[in-house]
KOLROKE-734892 format. One record per residue (C-alpha): x, y, z; residue number from 1. Coordinates in pm, whole numbers. Last residue first. Example, Ala and Ser with C-alpha at 12.3 -4.5 7.8 and 13.67 -1.06 7.14 Angstrom:
! residues 2
+--------+--------+--------+-----+
:      u :      v :      w : pos :
+--------+--------+--------+-----+
:   1367 :   -106 :    714 :   2 :
:   1230 :   -450 :    780 :   1 :
+--------+--------+--------+-----+
END
This chain:
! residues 396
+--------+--------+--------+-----+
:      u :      v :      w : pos :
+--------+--------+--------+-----+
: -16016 :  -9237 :   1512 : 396 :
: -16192 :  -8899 :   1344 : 395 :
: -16127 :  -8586 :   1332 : 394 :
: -15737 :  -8488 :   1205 : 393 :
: -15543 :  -8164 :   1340 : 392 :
: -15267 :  -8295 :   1440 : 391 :
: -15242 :  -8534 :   1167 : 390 :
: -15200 :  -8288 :    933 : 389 :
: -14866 :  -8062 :   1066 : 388 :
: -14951 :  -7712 :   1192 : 387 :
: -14891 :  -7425 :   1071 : 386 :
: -14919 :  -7073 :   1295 : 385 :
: -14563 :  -6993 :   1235 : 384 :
: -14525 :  -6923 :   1646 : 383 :
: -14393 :  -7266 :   1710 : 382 :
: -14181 :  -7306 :   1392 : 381 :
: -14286 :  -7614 :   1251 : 380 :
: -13994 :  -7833 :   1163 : 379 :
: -13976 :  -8000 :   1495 : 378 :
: -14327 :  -8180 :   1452 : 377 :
: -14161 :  -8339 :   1138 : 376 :
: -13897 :  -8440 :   1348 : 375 :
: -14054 :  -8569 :   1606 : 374 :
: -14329 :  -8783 :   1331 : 373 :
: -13973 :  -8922 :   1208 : 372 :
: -13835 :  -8955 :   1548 : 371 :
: -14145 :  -9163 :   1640 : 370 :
: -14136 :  -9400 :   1270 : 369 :
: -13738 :  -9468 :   1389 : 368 :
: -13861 :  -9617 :   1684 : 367 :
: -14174 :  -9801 :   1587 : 366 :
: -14042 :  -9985 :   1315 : 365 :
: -14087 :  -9798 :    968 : 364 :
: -14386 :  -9794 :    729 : 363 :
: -14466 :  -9420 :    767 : 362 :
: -14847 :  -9508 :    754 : 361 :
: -14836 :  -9667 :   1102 : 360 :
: -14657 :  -9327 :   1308 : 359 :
: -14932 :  -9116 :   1110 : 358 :
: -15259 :  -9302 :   1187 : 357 :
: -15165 :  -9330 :   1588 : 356 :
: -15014 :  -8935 :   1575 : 355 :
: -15428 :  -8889 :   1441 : 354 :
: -15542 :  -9086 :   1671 : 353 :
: -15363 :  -8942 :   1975 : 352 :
: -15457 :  -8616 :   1882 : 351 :
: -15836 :  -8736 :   1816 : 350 :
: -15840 :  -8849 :   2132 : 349 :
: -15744 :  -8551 :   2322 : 348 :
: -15954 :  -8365 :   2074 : 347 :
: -16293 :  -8528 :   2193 : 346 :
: -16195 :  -8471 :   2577 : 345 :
: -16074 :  -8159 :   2602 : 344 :
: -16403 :  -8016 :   2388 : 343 :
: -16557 :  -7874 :   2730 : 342 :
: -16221 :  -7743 :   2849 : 341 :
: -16146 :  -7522 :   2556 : 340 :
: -15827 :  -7670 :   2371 : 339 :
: -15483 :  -7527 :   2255 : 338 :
: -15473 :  -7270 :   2539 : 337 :
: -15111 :  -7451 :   2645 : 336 :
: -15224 :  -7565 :   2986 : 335 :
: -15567 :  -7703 :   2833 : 334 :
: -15360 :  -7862 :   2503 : 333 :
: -15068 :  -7980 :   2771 : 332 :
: -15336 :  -8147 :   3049 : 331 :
: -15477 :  -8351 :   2768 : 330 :
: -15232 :  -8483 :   2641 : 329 :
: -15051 :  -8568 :   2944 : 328 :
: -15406 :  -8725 :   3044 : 327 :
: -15442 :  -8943 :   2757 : 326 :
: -15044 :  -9018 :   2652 : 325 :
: -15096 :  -9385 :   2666 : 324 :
: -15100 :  -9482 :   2298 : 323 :
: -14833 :  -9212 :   2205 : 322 :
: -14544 :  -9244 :   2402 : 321 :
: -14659 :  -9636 :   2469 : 320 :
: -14562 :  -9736 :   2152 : 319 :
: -14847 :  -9839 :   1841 : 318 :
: -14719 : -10153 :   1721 : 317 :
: -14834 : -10349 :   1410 : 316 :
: -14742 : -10691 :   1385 : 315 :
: -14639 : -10868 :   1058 : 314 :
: -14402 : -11102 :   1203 : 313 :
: -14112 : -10835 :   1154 : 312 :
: -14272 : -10540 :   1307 : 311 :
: -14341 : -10793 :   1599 : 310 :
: -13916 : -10853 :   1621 : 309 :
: -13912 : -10485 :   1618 : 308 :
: -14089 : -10425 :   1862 : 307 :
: -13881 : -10670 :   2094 : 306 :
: -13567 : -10501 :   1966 : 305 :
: -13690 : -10203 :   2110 : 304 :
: -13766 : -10348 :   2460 : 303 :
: -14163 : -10379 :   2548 : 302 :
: -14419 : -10246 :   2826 : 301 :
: -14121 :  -9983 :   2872 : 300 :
: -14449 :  -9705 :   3016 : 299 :
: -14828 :  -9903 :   2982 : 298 :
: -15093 :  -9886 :   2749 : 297 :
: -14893 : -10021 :   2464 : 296 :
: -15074 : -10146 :   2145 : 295 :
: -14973 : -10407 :   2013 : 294 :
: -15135 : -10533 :   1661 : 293 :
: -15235 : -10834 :   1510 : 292 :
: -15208 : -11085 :   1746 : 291 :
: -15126 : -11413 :   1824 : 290 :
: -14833 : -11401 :   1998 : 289 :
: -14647 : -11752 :   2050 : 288 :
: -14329 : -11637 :   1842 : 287 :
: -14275 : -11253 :   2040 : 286 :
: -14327 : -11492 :   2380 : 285 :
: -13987 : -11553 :   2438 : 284 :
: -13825 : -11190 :   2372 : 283 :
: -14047 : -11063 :   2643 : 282 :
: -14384 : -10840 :   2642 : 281 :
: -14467 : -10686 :   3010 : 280 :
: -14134 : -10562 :   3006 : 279 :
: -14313 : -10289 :   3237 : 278 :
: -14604 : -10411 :   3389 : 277 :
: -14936 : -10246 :   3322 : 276 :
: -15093 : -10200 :   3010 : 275 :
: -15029 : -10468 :   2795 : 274 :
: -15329 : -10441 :   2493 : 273 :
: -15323 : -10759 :   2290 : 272 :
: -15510 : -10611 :   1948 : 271 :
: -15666 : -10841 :   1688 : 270 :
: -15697 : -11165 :   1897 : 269 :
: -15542 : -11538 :   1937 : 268 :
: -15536 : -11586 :   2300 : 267 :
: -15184 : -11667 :   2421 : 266 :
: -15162 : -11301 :   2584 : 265 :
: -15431 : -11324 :   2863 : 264 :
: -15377 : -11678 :   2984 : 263 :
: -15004 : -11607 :   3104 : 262 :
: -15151 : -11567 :   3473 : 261 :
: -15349 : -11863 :   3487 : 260 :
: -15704 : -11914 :   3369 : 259 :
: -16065 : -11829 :   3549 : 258 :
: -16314 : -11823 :   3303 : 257 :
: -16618 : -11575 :   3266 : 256 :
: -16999 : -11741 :   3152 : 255 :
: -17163 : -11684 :   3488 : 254 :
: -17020 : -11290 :   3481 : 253 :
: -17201 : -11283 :   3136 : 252 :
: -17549 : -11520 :   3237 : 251 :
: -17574 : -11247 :   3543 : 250 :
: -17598 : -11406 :   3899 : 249 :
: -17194 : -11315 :   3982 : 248 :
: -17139 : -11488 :   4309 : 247 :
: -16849 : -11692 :   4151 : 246 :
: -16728 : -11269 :   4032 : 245 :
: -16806 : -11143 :   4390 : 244 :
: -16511 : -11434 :   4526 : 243 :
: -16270 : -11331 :   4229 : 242 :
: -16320 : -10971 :   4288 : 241 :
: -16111 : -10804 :   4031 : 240 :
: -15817 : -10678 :   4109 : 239 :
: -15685 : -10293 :   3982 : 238 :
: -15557 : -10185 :   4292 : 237 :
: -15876 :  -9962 :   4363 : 236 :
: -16085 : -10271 :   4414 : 235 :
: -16258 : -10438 :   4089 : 234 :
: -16609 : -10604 :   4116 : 233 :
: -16792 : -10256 :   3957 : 232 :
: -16508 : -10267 :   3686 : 231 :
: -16593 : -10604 :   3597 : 230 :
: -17004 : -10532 :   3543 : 229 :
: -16882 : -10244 :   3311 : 228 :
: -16626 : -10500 :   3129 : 227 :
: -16893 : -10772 :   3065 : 226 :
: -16615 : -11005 :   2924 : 225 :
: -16742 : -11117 :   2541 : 224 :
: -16636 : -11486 :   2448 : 223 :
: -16473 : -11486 :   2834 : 222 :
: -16140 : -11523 :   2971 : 221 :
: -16035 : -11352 :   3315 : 220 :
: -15626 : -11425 :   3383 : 219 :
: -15446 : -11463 :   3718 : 218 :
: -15474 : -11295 :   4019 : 217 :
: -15229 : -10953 :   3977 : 216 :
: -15500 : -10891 :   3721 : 215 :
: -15544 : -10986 :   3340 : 214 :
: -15820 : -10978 :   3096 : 213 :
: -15931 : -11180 :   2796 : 212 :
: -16162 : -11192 :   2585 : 211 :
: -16267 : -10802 :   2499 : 210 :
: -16515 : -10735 :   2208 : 209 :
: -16530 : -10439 :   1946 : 208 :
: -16842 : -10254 :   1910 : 207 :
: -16741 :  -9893 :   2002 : 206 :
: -16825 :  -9926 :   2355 : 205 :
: -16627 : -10267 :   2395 : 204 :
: -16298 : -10035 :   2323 : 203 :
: -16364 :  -9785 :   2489 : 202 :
: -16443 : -10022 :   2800 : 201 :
: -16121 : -10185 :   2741 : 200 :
: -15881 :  -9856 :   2764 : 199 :
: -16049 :  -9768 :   3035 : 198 :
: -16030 : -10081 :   3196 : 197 :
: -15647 : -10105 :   3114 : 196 :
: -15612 :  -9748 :   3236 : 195 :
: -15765 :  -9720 :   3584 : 194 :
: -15678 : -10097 :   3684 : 193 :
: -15733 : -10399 :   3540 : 192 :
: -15389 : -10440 :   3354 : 191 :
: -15314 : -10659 :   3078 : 190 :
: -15584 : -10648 :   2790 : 189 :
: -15706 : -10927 :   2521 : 188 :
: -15899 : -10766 :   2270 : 187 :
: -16089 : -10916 :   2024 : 186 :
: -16218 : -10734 :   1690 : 185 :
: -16531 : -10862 :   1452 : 184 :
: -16746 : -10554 :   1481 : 183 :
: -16420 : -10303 :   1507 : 182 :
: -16359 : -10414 :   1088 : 181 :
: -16020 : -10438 :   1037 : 180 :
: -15880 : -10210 :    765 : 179 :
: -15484 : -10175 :    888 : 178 :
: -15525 :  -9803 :    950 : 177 :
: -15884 :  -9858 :   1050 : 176 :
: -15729 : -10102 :   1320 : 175 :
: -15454 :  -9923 :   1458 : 174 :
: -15714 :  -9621 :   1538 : 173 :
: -15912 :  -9824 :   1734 : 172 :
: -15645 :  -9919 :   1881 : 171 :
: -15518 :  -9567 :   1920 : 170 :
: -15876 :  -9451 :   2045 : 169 :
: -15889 :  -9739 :   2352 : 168 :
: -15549 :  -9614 :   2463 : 167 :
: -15671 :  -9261 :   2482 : 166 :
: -15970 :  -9406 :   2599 : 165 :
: -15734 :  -9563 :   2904 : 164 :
: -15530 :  -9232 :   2999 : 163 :
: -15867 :  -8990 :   2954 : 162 :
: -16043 :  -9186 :   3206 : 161 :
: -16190 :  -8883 :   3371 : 160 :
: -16127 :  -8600 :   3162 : 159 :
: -16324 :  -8312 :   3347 : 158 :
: -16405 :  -8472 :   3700 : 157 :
: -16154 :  -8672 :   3785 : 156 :
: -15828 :  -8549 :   3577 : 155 :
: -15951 :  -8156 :   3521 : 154 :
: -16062 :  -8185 :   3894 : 153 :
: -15685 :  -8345 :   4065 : 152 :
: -15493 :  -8093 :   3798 : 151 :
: -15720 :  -7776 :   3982 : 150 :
: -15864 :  -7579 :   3796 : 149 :
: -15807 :  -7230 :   4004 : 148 :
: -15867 :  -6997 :   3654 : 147 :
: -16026 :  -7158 :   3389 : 146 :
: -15769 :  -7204 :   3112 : 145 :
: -15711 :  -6943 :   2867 : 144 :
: -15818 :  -7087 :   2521 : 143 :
: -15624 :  -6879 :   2209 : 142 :
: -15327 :  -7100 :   2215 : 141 :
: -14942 :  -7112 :   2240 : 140 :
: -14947 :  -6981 :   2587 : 139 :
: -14621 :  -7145 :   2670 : 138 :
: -14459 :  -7087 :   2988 : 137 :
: -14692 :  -6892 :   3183 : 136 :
: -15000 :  -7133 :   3061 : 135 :
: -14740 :  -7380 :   3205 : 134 :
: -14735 :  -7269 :   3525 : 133 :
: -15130 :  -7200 :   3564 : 132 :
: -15166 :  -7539 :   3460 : 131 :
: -14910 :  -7678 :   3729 : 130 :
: -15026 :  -7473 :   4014 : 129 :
: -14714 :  -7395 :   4278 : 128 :
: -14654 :  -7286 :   4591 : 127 :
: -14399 :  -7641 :   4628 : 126 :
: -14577 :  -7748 :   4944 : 125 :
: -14898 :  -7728 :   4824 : 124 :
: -14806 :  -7849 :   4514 : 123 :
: -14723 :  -8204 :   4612 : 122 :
: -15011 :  -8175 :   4839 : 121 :
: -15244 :  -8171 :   4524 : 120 :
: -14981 :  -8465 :   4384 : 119 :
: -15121 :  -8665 :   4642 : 118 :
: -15509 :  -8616 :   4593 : 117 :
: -15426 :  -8670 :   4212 : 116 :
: -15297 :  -9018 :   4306 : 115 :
: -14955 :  -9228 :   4305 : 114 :
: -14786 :  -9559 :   4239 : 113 :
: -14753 :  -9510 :   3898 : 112 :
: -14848 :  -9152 :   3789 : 111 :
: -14971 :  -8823 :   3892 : 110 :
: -14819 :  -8487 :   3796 : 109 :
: -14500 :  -8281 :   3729 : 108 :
: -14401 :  -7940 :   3651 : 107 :
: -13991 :  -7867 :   3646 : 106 :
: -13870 :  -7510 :   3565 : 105 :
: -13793 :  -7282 :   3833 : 104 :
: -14075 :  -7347 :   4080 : 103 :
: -14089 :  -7713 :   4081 : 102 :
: -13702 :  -7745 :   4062 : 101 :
: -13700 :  -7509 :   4381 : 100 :
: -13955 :  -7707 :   4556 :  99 :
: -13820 :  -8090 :   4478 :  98 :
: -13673 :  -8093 :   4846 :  97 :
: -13992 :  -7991 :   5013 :  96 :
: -14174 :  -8257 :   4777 :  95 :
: -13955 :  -8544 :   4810 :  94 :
: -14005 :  -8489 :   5190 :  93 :
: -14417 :  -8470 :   5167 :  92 :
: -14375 :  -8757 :   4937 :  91 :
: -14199 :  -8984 :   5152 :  90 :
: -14403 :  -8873 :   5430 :  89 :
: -14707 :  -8946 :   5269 :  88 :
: -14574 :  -9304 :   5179 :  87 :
: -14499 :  -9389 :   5544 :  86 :
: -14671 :  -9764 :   5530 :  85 :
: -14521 :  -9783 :   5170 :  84 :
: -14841 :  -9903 :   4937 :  83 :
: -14696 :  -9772 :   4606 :  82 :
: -14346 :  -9992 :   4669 :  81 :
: -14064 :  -9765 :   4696 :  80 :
: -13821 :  -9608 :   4475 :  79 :
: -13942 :  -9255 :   4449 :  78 :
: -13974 :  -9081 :   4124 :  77 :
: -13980 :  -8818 :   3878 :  76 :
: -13964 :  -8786 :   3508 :  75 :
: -13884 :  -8513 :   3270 :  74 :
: -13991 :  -8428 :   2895 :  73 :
: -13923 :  -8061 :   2744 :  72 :
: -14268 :  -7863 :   2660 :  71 :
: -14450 :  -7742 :   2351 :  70 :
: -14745 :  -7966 :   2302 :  69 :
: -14786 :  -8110 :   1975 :  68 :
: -14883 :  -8425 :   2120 :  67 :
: -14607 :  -8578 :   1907 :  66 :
: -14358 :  -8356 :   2072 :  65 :
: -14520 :  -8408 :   2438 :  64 :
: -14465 :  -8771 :   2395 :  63 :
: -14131 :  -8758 :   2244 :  62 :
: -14024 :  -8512 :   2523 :  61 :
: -14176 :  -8774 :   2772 :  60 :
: -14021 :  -9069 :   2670 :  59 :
: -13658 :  -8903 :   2715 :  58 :
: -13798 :  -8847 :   3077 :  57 :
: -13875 :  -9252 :   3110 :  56 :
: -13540 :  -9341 :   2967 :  55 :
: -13394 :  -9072 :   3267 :  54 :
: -13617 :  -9229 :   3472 :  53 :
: -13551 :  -9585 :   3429 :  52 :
: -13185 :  -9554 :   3434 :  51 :
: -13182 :  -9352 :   3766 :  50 :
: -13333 :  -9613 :   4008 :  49 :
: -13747 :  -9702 :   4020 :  48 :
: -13813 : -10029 :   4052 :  47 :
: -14043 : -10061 :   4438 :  46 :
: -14236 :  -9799 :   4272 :  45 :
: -14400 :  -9448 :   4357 :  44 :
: -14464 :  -9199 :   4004 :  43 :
: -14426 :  -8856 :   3955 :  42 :
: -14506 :  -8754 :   3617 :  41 :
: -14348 :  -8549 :   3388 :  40 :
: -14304 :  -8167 :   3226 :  39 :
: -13977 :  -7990 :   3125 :  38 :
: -13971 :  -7613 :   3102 :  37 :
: -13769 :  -7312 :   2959 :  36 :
: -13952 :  -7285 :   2661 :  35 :
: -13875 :  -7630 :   2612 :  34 :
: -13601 :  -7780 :   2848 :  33 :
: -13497 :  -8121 :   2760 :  32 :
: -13449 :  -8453 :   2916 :  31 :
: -13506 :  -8294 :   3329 :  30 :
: -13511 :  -8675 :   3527 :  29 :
: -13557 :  -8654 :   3907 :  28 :
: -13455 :  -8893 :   4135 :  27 :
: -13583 :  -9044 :   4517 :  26 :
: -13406 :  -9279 :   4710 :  25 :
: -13551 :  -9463 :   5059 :  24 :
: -13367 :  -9527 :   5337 :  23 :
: -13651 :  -9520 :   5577 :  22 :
: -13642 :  -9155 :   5520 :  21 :
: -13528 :  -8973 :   5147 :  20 :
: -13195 :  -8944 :   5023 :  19 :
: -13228 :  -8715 :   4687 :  18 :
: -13100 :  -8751 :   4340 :  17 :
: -13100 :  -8510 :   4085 :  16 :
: -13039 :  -8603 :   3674 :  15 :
: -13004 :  -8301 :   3457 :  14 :
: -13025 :  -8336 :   3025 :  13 :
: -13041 :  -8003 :   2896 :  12 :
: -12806 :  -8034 :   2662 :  11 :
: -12400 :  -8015 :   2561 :  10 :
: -12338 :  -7958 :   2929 :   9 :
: -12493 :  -8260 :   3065 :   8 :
: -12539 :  -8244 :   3398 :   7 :
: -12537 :  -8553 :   3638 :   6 :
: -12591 :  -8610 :   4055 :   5 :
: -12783 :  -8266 :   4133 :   4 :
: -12887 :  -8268 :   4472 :   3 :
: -13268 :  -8180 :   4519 :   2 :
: -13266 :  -7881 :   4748 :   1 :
+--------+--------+--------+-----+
END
């Protein structure tokens, strides 16, 4: 079993903790049960401890609300660093004790620190299949997923990517709200790996121009970065070949900078796109920004009072619980028979668009303009058949 260390009997709210080998702790997260379920990644880091996700689980019932997908928020994790020499026996003991939450009312997935391939075993041991599970719980749709999808095939092979255009489609998003024309944006993005490329390569593909990256290595800065030549240079950690890159014979990978590790986020640009690091954005660099908008890619990638220091420059900020809910997204309109499989993709981002649109036309700092959108979401019986407007919208 997965010992539970906190109930709260006015809610939902559950917080288990678990001794794992090598002296290694392990937490789960339940915010809210909806329809009797709660839904959240799993993620492997050398920070995870019981504040982060129980803040991370409250995340995830905003992000599922705004989604309009009917399901609590919780949060899993292991507090070790991704690349833990015993890391499948971590999981494989996490998973035998996280069975009976799996199979009552907890459904998780990938995230930091761990893979679709891992989360597959996950299951395995647990009896369970998460889109089957919640097509139990909330079958709020007419679209009955395929039967034996796995989540490892609808991330990879259906909706690959889905995290970082998602990210890509509420900048772009952020920037017809505010008017900006995508043919003279910049972009400077934190975060190399499977989102922060993604979210670049949407980006570049609808006109706009990256000019600035950053890795664990230090900062890339270019006029235009040739993101689909970077991606081919860049190992699974998100790192960027710095010895293919000086071999690069293209004039583009000729013409890219080397620059230290702050290099990214003192270029003036439309959108600065941190999507890696939590706290990625501190109190000390809110006067140096030169930006337009933020747009957060990554989970905590700023404090509240640090978004609201932006607001107050004049900086638009779309939070992380709707720019960089791609795959949960995704995932909850398949699970929930919201979405056929082959138009997943399209309404994903149009979901996240339209919640992108909605939170920036309320006019209030990022915090109160999510449990405004929440709320409004909230209203709406679930089996009333409405549905608010920017659900529904078609374009980004």
């Amino acid at each position: 079993m997965c010992p539970l260390v906190e109930v709260d009997a006015d809610s939902d709210r559950e917080l288990h903790h678990v001794a794992l080998p090598y002296g290694i702790d392990g937490w789960v997260a339940i915010d809210r049960l909806v329809n009797g379920v709660a839904a959240g990644g799993l993620r492997v880091h050398r920070s995870v401890d019981a504040a982060e996700v129980r803040a991370l689980a409250s995340a995830m019932s905003d992000k599922w609300a705004l989604m309009g997908i009917p399901l609590g928020g919780a949060k899993a994790g292991i507090a070790a660093p991704a690349d833990h020499p015993h890391k499948g026996r971590l999981l494989e003991a996490f998973a035998e004790h996280l069975s009976p939450l799996l199979q009552e009312r907890l459904i998780t997935g990938p995230d930091m620190g761990t893979t679709f391939p891992e989360l597959e075993s996950v299951f395995a041991i647990a009896g369970v299949d998460p889109i089957a599970q919640l097509w139990d719980a909330a079958p709020v749709g007419p679209y009955r997923p395929p039967a034996g999808l796995t989540l490892h095939e609808l991330g990879t092979l259906q909706v690959p990517d889905i995290t970082g255009r998602g990210v890509g489609a509420a900048a772009l998003a952020a920037m017809g709200s505010a008017g900006v024309d995508i043919a003279v944006a910049t972009a400077a993005v934190q975060g190399f790996g499977a989102v922060g490329a993604a979210a670049a390569e949407e980006f570049v593909r609808h006109g706009g121009r990256v000019v600035a990256i950053a890795d664990e290595l230090g900062s890339l800065c270019a006029e235009a970065l040739p993101i689909t030549s970077l991606r081919r240079i860049t190992d699974a950690h998100g790192r960027v070949d710095r010895a293919a890159l000086a071999a690069g014979t293209t004039a583009a990978l000729q013409a890219v900078r080397q620059q230290g590790p702050d290099a990214w986020w003192q270029q003036e640009v439309t959108l600065l796109i941190p999507a890696a690091v939590a706290d990625a954005i501190t109190p000390a660099m809110v006067p140096q920004l030169r930006c337009q908008a933020l747009i957060e890619g990554g989970n905590i990638v700023a404090s509240p009072s640090v978004e609201e220091a932006l607001v107050r420059r004049g900086v638009k900020v779309v939070p992380d619980v709707i720019a960089g809910a791609g795959l949960a997204c995704a995932f909850g309109l398949l699970g929930t028979g919201q979405a056929p499989l082959e138009n997943l993709g399209t309404l994903t981002l149009h979901r996240i668009a339209g919640a992108t649109h909605a939170l920036l036309h309320t006019g209030l700092e990022p915090r109160a303009a999510v449990r405004e959108l929440v709320a409004q979401i909230e209203a709406v019986p679930q089996d009333s058949g409405e549905v608010v407007p920017w659900l529904v919208r078609e374009d980004y």
